[in-house]
C-alpha positions, 0 to 999 in steps of 0.5 A: 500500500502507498500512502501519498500526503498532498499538498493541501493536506501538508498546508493545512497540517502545518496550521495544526497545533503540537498537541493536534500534529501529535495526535495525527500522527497517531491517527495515520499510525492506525490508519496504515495498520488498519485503515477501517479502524473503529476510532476513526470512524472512516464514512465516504462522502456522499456522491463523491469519490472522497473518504473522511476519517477521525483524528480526534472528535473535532479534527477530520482528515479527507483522502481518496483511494486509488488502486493500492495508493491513499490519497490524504487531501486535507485535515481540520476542523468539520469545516473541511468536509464542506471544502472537499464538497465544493472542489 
């Protein structure tokens, strides 16, 4: 599996906090062991090709997925989700 981090998600996780950086990367940590883990509540977005999942209670992340390769997009707050709506 190929986990490849845009650069949308790179600006947007640079804005994160230490304490919510920390908590991603335990997040992506999981992810890669098993990316339908129960903490992160993964769910596809409605009529669209892209996936969210749980970093915290108020912190997502946006990916795609594409043959063996995950697309991350982007991370924050729930406002993101609206974001990924408009693109």
């Amino acid at each position: 599996m190929k986990y490849v981090a845009l650069k949308s998600f790179w600006k947007r996780y640079g804005r994160l906090d230490p304490k919510n950086k920390e908590q991603a990367k335990n997040a992506f940590k999981l992810f890669k062991q098993d990316p339908r883990h129960p903490s992160l509540r993964v769910a596809k977005m409605p009529g669209l090709n892209i996936w969210y999942g749980h970093v915290t209670k108020g912190k997502l992340f946006t990916f795609e997925q594409e043959h063996q390769s995950y697309f991350f997009r982007n991370i924050g707050r729930h406002e993101i989700l609206d974001r990924e709506r408009r693109r």
